[in-house]
DRENLUM-519372 format. One record per residue (C-alpha): x, y, z. Coordinates in steps of 0.25 Angstrom, whole numbers, padded with zeros to 4 digits, always signed. Layout:
REM DRENLUM-519372
XYZ/...
***
This chain:
REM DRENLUM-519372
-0149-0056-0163/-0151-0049-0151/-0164-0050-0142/-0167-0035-0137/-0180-0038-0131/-0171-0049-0121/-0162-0037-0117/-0170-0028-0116/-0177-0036-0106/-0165-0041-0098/-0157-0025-0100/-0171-0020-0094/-0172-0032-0081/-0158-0028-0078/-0162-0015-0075/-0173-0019-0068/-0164-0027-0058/-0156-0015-0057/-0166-0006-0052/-0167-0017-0039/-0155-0009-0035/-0159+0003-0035/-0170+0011-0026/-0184+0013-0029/-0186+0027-0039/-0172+0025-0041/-0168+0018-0056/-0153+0015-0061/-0156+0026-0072/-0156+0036-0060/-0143+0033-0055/-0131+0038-0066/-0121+0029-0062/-0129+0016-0068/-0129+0022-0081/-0114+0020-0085/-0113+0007-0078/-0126+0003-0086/-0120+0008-0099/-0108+0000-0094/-0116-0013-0096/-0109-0022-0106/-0095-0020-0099/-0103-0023-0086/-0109-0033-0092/-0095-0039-0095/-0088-0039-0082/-0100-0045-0077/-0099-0056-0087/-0084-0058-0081/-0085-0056-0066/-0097-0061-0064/-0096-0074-0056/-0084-0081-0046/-0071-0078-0047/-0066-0088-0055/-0076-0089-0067/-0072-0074-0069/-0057-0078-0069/-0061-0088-0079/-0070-0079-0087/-0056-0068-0087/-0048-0080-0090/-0057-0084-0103/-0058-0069-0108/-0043-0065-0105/-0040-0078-0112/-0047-0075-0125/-0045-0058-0124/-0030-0061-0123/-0031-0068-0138/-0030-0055-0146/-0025-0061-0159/-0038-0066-0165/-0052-0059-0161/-0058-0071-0160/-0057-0083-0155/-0064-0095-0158/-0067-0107-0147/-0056-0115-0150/-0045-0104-0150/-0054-0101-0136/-0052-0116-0131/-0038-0117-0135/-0035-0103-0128/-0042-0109-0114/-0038-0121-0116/-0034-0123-0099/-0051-0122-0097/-0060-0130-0095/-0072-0132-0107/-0083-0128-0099/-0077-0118-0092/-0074-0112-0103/-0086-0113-0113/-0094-0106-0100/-0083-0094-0100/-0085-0092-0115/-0099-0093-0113/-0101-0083-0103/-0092-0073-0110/-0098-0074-0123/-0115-0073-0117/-0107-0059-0109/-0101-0055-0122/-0088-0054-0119/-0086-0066-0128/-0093-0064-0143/-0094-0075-0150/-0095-0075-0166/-0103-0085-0173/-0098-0083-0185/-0084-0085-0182/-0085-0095-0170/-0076-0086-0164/-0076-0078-0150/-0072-0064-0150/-0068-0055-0134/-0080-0044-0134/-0074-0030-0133/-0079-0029-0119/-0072-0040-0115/-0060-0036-0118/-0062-0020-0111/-0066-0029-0098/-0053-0039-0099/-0043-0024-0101/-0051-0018-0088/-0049-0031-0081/-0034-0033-0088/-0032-0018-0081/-0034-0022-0066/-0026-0036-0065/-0015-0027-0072/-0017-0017-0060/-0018-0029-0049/-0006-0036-0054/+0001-0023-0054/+0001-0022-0040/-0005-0008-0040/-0005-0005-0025/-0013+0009-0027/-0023+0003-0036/-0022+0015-0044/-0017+0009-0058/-0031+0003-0064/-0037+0018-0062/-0025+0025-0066/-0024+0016-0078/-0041+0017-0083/-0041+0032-0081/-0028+0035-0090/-0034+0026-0100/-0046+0033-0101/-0038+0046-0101/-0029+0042-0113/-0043+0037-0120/-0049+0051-0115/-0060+0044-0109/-0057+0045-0096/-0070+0045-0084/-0072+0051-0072/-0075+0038-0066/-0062+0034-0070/-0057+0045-0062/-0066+0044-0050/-0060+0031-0046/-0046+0034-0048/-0048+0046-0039/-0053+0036-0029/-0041+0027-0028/-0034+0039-0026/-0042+0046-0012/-0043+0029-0008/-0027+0028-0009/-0026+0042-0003/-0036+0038+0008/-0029+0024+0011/-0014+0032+0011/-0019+0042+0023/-0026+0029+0028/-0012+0022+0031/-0004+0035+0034/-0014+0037+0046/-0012+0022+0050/+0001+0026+0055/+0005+0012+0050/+0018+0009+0045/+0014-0002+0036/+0000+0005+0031/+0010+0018+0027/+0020+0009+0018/+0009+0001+0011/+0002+0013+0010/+0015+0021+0005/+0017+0011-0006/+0006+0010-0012/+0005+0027-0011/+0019+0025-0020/+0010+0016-0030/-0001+0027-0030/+0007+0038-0032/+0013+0030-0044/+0000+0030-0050/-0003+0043-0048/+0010+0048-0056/+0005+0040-0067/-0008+0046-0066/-0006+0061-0064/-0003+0063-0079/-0017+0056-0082/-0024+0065-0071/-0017+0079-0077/-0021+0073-0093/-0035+0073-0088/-0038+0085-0081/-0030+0092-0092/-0040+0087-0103/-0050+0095-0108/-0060+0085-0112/-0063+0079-0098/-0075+0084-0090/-0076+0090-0077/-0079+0078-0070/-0066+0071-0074/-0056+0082-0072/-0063+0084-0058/-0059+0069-0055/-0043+0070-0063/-0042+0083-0052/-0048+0077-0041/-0037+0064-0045/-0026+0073-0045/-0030+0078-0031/-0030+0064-0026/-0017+0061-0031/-0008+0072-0025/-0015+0069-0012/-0010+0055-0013/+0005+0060-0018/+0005+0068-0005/+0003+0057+0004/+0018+0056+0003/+0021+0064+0015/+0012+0058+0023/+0017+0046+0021/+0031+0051+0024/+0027+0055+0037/+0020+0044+0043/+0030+0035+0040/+0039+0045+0046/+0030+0046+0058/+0031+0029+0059/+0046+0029+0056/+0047+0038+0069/+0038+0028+0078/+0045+0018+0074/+0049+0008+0086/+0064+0001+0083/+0064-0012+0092/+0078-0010+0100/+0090-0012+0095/+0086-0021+0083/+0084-0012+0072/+0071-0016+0069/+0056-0010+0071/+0043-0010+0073/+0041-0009+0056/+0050-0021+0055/+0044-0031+0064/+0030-0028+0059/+0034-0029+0045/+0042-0044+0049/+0029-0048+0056/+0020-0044+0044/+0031-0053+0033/+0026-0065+0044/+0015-0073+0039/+0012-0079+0054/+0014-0071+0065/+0009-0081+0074/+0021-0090+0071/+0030-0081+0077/+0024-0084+0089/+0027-0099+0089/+0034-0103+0102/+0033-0088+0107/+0026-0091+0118/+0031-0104+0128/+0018-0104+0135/+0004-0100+0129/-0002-0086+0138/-0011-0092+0148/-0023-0082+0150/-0026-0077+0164/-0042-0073+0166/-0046-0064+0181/-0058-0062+0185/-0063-0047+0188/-0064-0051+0205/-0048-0053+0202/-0045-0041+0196/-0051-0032+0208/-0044-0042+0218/-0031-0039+0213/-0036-0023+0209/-0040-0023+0223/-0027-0030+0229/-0018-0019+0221/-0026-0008+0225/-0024-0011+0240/-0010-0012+0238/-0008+0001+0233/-0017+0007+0244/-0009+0001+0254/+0004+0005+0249/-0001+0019+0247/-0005+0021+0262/+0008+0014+0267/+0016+0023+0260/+0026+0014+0254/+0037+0021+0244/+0038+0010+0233/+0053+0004+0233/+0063+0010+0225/+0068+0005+0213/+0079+0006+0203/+0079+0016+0194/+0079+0011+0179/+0092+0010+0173/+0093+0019+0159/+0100+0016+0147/+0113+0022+0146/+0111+0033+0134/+0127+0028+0130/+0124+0016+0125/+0125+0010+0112/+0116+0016+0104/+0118+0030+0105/+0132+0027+0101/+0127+0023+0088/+0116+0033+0086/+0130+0043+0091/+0139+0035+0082/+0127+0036+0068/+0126+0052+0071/+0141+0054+0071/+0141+0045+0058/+0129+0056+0051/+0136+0069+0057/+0148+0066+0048/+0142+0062+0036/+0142+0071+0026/+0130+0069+0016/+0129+0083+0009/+0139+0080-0002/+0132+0065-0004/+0119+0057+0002/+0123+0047+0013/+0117+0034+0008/+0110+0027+0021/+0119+0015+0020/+0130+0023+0025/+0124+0030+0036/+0118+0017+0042/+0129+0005+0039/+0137-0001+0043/+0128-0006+0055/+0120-0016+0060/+0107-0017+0056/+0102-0013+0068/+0108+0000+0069/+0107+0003+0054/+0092+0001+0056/+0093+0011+0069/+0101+0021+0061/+0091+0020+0049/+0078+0022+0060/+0086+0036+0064/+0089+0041+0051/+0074+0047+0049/+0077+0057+0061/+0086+0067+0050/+0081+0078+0050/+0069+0075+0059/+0065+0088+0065/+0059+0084+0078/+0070+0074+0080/+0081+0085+0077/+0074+0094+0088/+0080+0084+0099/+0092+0080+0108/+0098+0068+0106/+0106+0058+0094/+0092+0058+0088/+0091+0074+0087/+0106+0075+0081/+0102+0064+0071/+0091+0073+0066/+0099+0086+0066/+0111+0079+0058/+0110+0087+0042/+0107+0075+0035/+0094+0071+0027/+0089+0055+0025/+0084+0054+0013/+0078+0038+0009/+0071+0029-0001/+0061+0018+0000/+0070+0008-0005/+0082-0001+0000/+0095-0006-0006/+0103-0016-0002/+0115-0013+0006/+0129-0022+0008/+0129-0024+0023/+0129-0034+0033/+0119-0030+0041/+0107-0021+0035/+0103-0028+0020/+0097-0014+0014/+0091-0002+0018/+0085+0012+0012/+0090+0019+0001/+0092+0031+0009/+0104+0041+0012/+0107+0055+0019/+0110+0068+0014/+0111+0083+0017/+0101+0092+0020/+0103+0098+0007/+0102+0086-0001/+0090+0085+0003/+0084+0096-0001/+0088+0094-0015/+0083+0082-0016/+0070+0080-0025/+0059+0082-0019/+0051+0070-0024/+0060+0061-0013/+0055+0059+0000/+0062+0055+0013/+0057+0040+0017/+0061+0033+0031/+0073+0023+0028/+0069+0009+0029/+0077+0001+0039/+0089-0006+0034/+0086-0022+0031/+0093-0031+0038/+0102-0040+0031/+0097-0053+0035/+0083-0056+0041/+0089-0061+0053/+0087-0056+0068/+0094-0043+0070/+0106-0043+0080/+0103-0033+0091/+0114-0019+0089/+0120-0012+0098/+0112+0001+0094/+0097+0003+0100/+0088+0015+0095/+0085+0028+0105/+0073+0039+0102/+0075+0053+0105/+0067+0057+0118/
***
């Protein structure tokens, strides 16, 4: 049997502890959002009975009730099915577990049978709890999946809540928020973690458009619900549109992009070495034959010498001295080896014919070193540049050439003795490429990989930037 007069008492000194949290003249029954989270109690009651604690007696407590939730041949189970079953724990810790689970409820036990049966609500808190770790083990960069996942549910059940909706329309505004936070870092790095998980996002919100459209076009749902579905699909073709803007501010990189002489190599690729290093301070180890000794000066030093430098320039001023004459600076000569390559690669595109067949990017580039593959691959972007074909020079005529580039974000392996794999890419004619579907996008071609991780020998070809 069942004492109400003892709930009664402890349902109304819970409430009275609830009121401490609130302001004077204002009660719990004011406030309308207590109500369903009240009403919610015994699941409440539940998780508490689970979570409550350090981390590891609530992995044991998950362990136990997993355990005997995952036995779904019998209904019940009696203590010696439970023993054999948990065999690898320890008595005490086990008979504690069983106790606290069965004084929550998330236990029954029947007296009649000896025998121990998993509550209903038990089992809805192990599926909501089963529904995240399969989210975390999946690896869902855009966090998206749980959300999506609850509200197509609820809309297959037709029971689908505004709440529900609510926080699916917040991931999207956050994902949307932290994309334009990354585009207007300018960071390289920031845009390709950032692009990545935009390709997961926009994933989910193929799968989810169809659930959206479902819910705004049934009749039966209130006001309130297909104002959030509207305000969903809102935020989802801003986040499909960021497409663009991440085009262009990797473009904007790829042109700022600093090649390190003649090696092939750049900025990108010695950040991204560094970043695979676990200690950076290592690579300083016998660097430096002597350590940096400090010099200190005092303030009554700096004026002397100030002062000392001042005077000279004075003196000199008044004697009228012309400084000595000096050399002027030898210039490169423009005929060197470099512009004989870029000279020699323009006539190699001038005569290729691509408006029968694409040009695959393996042909264009090898056979080379992977020096000057990787210095042909940085000028292949300049195509059809407007501003860049507006200019004198080898890089005006590159842009002007009548060929389009046209890449992938993948690699493939390639049979050469210098460059190991590079872009999936080719070149084709203007009107190829308006016929083309309009769902690809041109990407900047990654530079070729190296065969062998070795250092790179030095080419005779060095890069030149159009004035």
């Amino acid at each position: 049997m069942q004492n109400t007069s003892n709930d009664a008492e402890v349902q109304n000194e819970d409430d009275l502890a609830l009121q401490t949290y609130f302001k004077p003249g204002i009660t719990p029954e004011d406030v309308s959002a207590v109500f369903p989270l009240k009403r919610a109690q015994p699941v409440l009651q539940a998780f508490t009975a689970l979570f409550h604690g350090g981390f590891n007696s609530v992995l044991l407590r998950l362990l136990v009730l997993r355990e005997l939730a995952a036995d779904v041949e019998t209904p019940s189970l009696s203590r010696a099915d439970i023993n054999a079953k948990l065999g690898y724990l320890e008595a005490d810790a086990l008979e504690t577990v069983l106790s606290r689970l069965r004084s929550t409820g998330l236990l029954i036990w029947d007296a009649s049978q000896s025998v121990y049966r998993i509550a209903p609500t038990a089992r809805n808190v192990l599926a909501a709890i089963e529904s995240l770790l399969q989210v975390e083990e999946n690896n869902d960069q855009a966090e998206m999946s749980y959300m999506l996942t609850q509200v197509a549910g609820a809309q297959a059940v037709g029971g689908v809540s505004v709440e529900q909706l609510h926080h699916l329309l917040g991931r999207l505004i956050e994902l949307t928020e932290e994309f334009s936070d990354a585009i207007a870092s300018g960071s390289e790095f920031q845009l390709r973690t950032a692009q990545q998980k935009w390709h997961t996002a926009c994933d989910w919100v193929e799968k989810g458009s169809q659930i959206i459209h479902a819910i705004t076009n049934d009749s039966r749902a209130d006001a309130a619900t297909h104002r959030a579905a509207q305000a969903i699909g809102r935020a989802q073709s801003a986040l499909l549109n960021m497409q663009g803007m991440f085009s262009r501010a990797l473009n904007q990189i790829e042109r700022q992009r600093v090649h390190l002489g003649q090696s092939g190599l750049s900025t990108t690729d010695i950040k991204t070495w560094l970043l695979q290093k676990d200690d950076l301070a290592a690579l300083a180890d016998d660097a430096l034959a002597k350590p940096v000794t400090p010099m200190f000066i005092t303030p009554s030093e700096m004026i002397d010498v100030a002062e000392s430098e001042l005077l000279s320039h004075r003196v000199s001023a008044l004697a009228g001295a012309l400084p000595a004459g000096e050399n002027a600076p030898s210039i490169a000569n423009d005929d060197s080896d470099a512009l004989h390559e870029l000279d020699h690669w323009l006539a190699l595109l001038t005569e290729a014919d691509a408006s029968e067949k694409p040009i695959s990017l393996q042909d264009i580039l090898l056979p080379s070193n992977f020096s000057i593959a990787s210095y042909r691959a940085s000028m292949l972007p300049l195509l059809g540049d407007a501003n860049e074909s507006a200019l004198q020079g080898a890089t005006g005529i590159l842009a002007r050439l009548p060929l389009v580039f046209n890449s992938k974000d993948k690699m493939h392996k390639v049979h050469d003795e210098h460059v190991a794999a590079m872009s999936i890419a080719s070149l084709s004619a203007p009107d190829a490429a308006v016929t083309a579907p309009a769902a690809q996008t041109t990407r900047k071609v990654k530079p070729p990989a190296p065969a062998e991780p070795s250092e790179q020998s030095a080419p005779s070809v060095e890069t030149r930037e159009t004035p």
